[in-house]
C-alpha positions in Angstrom: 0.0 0.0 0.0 3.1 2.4 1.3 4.8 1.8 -1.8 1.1 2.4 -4.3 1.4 5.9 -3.0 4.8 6.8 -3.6 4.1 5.5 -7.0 1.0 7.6 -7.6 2.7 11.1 -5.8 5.8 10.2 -8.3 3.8 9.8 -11.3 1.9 13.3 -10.5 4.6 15.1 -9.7 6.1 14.3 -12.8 2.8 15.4 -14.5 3.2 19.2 -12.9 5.0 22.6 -14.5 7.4 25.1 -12.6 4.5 27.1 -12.3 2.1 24.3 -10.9 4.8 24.1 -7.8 4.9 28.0 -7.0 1.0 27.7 -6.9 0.6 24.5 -4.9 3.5 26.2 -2.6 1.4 29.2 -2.6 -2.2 27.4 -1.2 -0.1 25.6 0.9 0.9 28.3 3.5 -1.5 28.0 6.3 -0.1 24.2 6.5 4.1 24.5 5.3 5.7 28.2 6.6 7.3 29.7 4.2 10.7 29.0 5.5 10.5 25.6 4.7 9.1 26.1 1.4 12.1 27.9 0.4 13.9 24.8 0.8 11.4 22.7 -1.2 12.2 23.2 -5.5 10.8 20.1 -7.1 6.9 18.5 -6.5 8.4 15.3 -4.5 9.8 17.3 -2.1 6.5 19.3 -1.8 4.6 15.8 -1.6 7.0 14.7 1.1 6.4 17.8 3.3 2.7 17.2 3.3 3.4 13.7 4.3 5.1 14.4 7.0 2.4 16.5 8.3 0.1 14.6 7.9 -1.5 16.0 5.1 -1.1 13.2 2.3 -1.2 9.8 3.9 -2.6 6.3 2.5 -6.6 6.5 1.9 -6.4 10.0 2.3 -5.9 11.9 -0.4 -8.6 14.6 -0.1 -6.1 18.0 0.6 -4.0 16.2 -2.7 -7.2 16.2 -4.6 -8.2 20.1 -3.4 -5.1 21.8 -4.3 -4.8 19.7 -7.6 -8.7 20.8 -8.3 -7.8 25.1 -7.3 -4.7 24.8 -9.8 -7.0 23.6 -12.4 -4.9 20.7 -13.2 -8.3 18.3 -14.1 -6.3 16.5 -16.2 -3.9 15.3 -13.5 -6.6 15.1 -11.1 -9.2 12.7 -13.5 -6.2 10.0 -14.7 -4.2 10.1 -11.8 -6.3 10.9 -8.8 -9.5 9.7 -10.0 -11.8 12.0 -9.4 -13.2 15.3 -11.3 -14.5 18.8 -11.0 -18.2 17.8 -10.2 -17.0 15.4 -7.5 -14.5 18.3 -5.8 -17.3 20.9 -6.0 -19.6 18.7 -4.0 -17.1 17.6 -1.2 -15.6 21.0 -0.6 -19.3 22.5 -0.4 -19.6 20.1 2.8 -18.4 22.9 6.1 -14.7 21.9 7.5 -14.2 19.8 3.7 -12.2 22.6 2.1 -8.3 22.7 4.0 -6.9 26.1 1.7 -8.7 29.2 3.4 -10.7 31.6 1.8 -8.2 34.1 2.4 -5.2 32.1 0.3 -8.4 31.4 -2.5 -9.1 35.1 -2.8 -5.7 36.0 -3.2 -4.7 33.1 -5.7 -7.7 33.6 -7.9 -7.0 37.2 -8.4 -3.4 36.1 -9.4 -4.8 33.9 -11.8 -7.0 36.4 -13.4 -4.7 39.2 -13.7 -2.8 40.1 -17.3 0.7 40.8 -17.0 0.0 44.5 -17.6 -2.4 44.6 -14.9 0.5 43.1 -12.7 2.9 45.7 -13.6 0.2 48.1 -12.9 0.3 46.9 -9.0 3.7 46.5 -8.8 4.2 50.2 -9.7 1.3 51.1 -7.4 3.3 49.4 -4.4 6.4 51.1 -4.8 6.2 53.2 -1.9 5.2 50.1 0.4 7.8 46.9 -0.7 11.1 47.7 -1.6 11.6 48.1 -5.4 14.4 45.4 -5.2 11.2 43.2 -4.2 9.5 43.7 -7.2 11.7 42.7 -10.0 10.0 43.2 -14.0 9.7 38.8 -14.3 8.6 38.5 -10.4 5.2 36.9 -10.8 1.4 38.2 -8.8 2.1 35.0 -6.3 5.7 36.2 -5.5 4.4 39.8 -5.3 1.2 39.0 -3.1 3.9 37.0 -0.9 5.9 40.2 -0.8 2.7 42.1 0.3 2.0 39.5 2.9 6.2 39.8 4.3 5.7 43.6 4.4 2.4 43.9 6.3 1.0 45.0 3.7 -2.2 42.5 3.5 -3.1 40.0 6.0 -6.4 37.8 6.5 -8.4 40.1 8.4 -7.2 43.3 6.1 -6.9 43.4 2.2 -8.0 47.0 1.9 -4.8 48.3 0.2 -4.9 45.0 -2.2 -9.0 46.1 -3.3 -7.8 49.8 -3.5 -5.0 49.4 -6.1 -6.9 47.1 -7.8 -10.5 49.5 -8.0 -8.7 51.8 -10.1 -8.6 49.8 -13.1 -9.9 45.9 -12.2 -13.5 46.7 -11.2 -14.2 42.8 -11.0 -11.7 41.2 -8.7 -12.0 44.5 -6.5 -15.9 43.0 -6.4 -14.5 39.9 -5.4 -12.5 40.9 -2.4 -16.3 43.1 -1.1 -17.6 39.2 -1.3 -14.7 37.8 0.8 -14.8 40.6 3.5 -18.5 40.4 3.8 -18.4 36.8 4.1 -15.4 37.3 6.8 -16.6 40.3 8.7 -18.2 38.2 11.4 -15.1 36.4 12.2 -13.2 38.1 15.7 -10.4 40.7 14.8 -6.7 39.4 15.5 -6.2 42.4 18.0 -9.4 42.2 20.0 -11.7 39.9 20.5 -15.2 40.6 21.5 -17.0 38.8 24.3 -21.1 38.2 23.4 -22.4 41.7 23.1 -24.6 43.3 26.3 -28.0 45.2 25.3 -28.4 48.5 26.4 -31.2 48.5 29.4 -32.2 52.0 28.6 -36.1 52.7 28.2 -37.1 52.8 24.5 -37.0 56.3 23.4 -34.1 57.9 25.7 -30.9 59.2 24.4 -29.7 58.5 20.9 -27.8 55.0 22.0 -31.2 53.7 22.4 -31.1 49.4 21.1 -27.3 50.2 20.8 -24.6 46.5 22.0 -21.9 47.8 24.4 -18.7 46.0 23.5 -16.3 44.2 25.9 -13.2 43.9 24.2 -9.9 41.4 25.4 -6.6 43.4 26.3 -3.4 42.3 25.0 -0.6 42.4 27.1 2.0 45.1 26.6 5.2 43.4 24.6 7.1 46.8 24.3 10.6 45.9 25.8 14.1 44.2 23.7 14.5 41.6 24.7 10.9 41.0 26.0 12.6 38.8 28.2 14.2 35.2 29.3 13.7 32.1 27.3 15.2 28.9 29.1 15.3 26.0 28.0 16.2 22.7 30.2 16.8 20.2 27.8 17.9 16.8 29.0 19.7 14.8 26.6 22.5 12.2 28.0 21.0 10.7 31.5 23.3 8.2 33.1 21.3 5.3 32.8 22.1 5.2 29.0 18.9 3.7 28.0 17.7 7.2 28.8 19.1 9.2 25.9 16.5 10.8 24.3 17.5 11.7 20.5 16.1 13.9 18.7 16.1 16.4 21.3 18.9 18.5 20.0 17.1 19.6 17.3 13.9 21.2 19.5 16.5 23.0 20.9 17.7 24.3 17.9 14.5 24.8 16.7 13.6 26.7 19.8 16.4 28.8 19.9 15.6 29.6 16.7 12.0 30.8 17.2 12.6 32.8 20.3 15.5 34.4 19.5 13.4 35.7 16.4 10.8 36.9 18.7 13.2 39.5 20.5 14.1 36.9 23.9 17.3 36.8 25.4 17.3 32.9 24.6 19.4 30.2 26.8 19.8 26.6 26.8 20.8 24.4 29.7 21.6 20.6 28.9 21.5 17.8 31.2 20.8 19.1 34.1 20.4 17.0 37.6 17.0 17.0 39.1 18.2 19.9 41.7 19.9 21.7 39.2 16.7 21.8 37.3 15.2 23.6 40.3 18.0 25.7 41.1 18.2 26.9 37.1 14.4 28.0 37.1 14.8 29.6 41.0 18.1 31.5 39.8 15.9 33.1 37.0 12.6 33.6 39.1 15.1 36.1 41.3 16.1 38.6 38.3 14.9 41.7 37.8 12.3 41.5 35.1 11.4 45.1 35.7 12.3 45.7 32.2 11.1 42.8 30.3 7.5 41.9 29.3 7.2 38.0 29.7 9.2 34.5 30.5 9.3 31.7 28.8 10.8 28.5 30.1 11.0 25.2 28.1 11.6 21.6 29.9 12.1 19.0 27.6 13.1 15.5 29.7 11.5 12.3 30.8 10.0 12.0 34.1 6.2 10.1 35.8 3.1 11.6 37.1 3.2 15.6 38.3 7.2 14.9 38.0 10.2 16.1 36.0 12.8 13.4 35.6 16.7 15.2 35.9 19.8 13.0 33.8 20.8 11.6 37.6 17.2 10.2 37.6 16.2 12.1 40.8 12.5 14.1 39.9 11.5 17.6 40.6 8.0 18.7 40.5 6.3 20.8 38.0 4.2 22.4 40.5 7.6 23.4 42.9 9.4 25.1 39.4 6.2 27.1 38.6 5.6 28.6 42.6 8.7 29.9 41.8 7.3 32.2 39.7 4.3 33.4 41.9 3.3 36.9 42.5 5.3 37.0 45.5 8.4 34.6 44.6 9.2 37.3 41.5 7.3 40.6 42.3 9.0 41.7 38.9 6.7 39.7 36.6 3.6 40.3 38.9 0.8 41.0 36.1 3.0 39.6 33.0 2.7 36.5 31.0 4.7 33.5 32.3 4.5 30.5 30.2 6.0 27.1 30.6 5.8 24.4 28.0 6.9 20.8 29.2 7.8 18.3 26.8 6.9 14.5 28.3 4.5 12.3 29.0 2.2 12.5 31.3 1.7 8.8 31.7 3.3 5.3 30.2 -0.2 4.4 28.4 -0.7 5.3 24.4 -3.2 7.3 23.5 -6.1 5.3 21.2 -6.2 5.6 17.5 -9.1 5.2 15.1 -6.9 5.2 11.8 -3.5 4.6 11.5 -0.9 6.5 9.4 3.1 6.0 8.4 4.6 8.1 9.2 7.9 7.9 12.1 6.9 5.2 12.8 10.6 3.8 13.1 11.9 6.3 15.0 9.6 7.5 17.6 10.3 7.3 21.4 8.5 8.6 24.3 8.7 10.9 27.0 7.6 9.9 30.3 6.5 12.6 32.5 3.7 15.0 34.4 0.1 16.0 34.8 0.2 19.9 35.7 -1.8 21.8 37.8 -1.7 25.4 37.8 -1.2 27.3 40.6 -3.9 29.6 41.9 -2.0 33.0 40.2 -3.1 34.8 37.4 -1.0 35.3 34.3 0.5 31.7 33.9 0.1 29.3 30.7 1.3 26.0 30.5 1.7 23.9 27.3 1.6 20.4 27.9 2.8 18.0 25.1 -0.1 15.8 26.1 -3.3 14.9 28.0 -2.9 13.2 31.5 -2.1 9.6 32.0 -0.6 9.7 27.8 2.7 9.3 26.3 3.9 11.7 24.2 6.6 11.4 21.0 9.8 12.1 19.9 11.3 11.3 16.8 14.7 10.6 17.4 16.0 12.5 14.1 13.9 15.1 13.7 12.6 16.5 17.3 9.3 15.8 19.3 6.5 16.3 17.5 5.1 18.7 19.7 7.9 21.1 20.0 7.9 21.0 16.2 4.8 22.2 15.5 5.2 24.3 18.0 7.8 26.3 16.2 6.0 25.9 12.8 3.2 27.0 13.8 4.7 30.2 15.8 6.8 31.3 12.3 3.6 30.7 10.5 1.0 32.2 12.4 3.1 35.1 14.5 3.4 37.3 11.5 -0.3 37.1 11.2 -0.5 38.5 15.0 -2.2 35.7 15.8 -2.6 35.2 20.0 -0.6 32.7 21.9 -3.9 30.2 23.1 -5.2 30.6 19.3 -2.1 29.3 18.0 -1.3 26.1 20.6 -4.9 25.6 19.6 -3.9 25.0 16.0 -0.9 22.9 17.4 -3.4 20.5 19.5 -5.1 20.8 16.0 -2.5 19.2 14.0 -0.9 17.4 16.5 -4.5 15.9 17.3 -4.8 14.9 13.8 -1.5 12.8 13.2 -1.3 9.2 14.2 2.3 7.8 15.7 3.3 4.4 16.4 -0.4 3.8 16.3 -1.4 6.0 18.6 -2.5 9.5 19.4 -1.5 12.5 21.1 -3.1 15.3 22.4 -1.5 18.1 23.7 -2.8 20.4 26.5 -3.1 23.6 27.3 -3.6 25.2 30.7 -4.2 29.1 31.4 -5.1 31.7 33.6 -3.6 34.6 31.6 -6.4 37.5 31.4 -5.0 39.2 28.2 -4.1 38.3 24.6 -0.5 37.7 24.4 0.6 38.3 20.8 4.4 38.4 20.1 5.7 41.5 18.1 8.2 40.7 15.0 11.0 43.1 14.3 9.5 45.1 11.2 13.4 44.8 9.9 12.8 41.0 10.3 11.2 37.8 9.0 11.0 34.3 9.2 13.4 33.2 6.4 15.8 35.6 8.0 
């Protein structure tokens, strides 16, 4: 069966253009960041991405099918894939079918229906927005639209510069974008979200604001400093019982380092640390002055049992002893700021049921055994658990734990959209949820008492592929 599909993803991959790639890349988004993509020239590679997310797998081929069905390729999708235009017009009309967003279908179909002068004609509109370097004479709409996205320029929740250059001389796809904002306007802004509305209790006929919805809107918390403040990261790698090495875990470091570093934190990783020097790290750090920073962020990625951290001596600490020592009286200094702590094991030595089962890792994964958390009674703590209580959780011993993973995908991906921190560990238990791994699940957790938004700033000079 595992070797039908590789046949079928070669023989359609061999079936595609240059310009089939850049669009398939380009629909892709919400699922591959574009970092990656940059990486990925030829359709096999593309196909193996999706894979390993989940996204292409055996008897599933439906997000294959869609994006071969929105770049119009019916020839590829009636031999190949077996299916045809009727067929995919009746399955994406069924709500949750349809894996491309409206946003990325707006903006692809008005690159498909735009002439190459009418793309010169934006390009030369945008000059004083994206750097003319950035829009070359052969640079295509997708690349430009890309460009627009890097810059600020449009996002999901605000194409009104895209519908105002193109009003002045493309009347129709200006049209278009008035359907997609309609459609959208009920969705909650990125910036504030709006608890259910409260109806005035004034007596009909006084005052002006008579039938009028008073409007309770979220706070975000302020993320003004640089650096907004400590990353740490207690990564346990080499324990001395040997059988405890726990591969893979390098690279969510790297990964992590990576991320945070990009989000403006002063970023530091501890390996193999003992059980009390676990403790003693996360105490040393809960005594600083974070008078000037906005938030902490501590990552602990090692094995461990029930409400327990395992250290490489295999002596435990508990979760709920490293996070009172960030209470409001333990560090005064964060009093009222975000503290998050994401914790990388198991919570259990049980697997997780599956329905279906999928390939992929399954040679390589491992597990983590470790806590169920309990958040103190303070305000202003999250904690990101890898999984569910009484679960294991995975780790693929050459690529990083899945969680942690995602976790970084997902923050590249979704940070420059100003999405919140809750709505995008949401979309990690989301995909995380969704995968299958040595024929079981996992389900991560998350755990909050913050009373704000937190939504992580990105240096305007910077990007992701930086």
């Amino acid at each position: 069966m595992s070797t039908n599909i590789h046949k079928l993803l070669f023989r359609v991959s061999e079936a595609l253009v240059e310009d089939d790639l850049a669009a398939l890349k380009f629909l892709s988004l919400e699922h591959i960041p574009l970092r990656k993509q940059e990486a990925i020239q030829e359709p096999k590679a593309f196909f193996q991405a999706l894979q390993e997310k989940g996204l292409i797998e055996v008897g599933n081929l439906a997000f294959l099918k869609e994006l071969i069905y929105r770049i119009n390729r019916m020839d590829i999708l009636g031999k190949l894939l077996l299916s045809s235009r009727e067929e995919m017009e009746r399955e994406l009309q069924i709500p949750g079918k349809a894996k491309v967003s409206a946003y990325r279908q707006l903006l692809y179909g008005i690159a498909e229906d735009l002439t190459p002068e009418d793309v010169d004609s934006v390009k030369f509109l945008l000059q004083k927005q994206i750097p003319k370097s950035k829009l070359q004479d052969n640079a295509p709409m997708l690349t430009v639209l890309l460009e627009m996205e890097r810059n600020g320029v449009i996002k999901e929740d605000d194409v009104t510069t895209l519908k105002d250059i193109l009003k002045g001389f493309r009347a129709d796809l200006k049209k278009k974008i008035d359907t997609y904002e309609e459609e959208t306007k009920g969705n909650v802004s990125e910036e504030k979200l709006c608890y259910p509305t409260c109806m005035s209790v004034n007596p009909a006929g006084q005052g002006a604001e008579e039938g009028t919805q008073a409007r309770l809107l979220v706070e975000s918390y302020r993320m003004e400093n640089n650096p907004h403040g400590y990353c740490v990261i207690l990564n346990n790698y080499i324990f001395k019982n040997p059988e405890g090495m726990r591969k893979g875990t390098v690279k969510d470091g790297e990964a992590l380092k990576r991320v945070f570093k990009w989000l403006q934190f002063e970023t530091v990783e501890y390996m193999d640390l003992e059980a009390n020097q676990m403790y003693a790290k996360v105490k040393e750090y809960s005594k600083k002055d974070h008078s000037k920073m906005d938030c902490f962020v501590c990552f602990v990625l090692s094995h461990g049992e029930k409400d327990k951290i395992k250290g490489v001596d295999g002596e435990f600490v508990n979760i709920k002893d490293l996070l009172s020592c960030f209470s409001g009286s333990n560090c005064p200094s964060l009093a009222g700021k975000p503290k998050l702590f994401f914790i990388q094991a198991c919570q259990g030595s049980v697997g997780h049921p599956a329905v279906t089962l999928k390939e992929d890792f399954s040679d390589h994964l491992e597990t983590d055994a470790v806590p169920l958390v309990s958040i103190p009674d303070q305000a202003d703590i999250l904690v990101g658990m890898a999984t569910v209580e009484d679960f294991e959780c995975y780790r693929h011993a050459k690529t990083g734990s899945i969680y942690i993973q995602c976790l970084c995908d997902k923050m590249e991906l979704l940070c420059p959209l100003r999405k919140d921190l809750v709505t995008i560990l949401t979309e990690v238990n989301k995909e995380v949820g969704r995968a299958v791994l040595n024929g079981w699940k996992q389900m991560p957790k998350i755990s909050s008492t913050l009373r704000k938004q937190l939504i992580f700033q990105i240096p305007q000079s910077q990007s992701t592929e930086n």
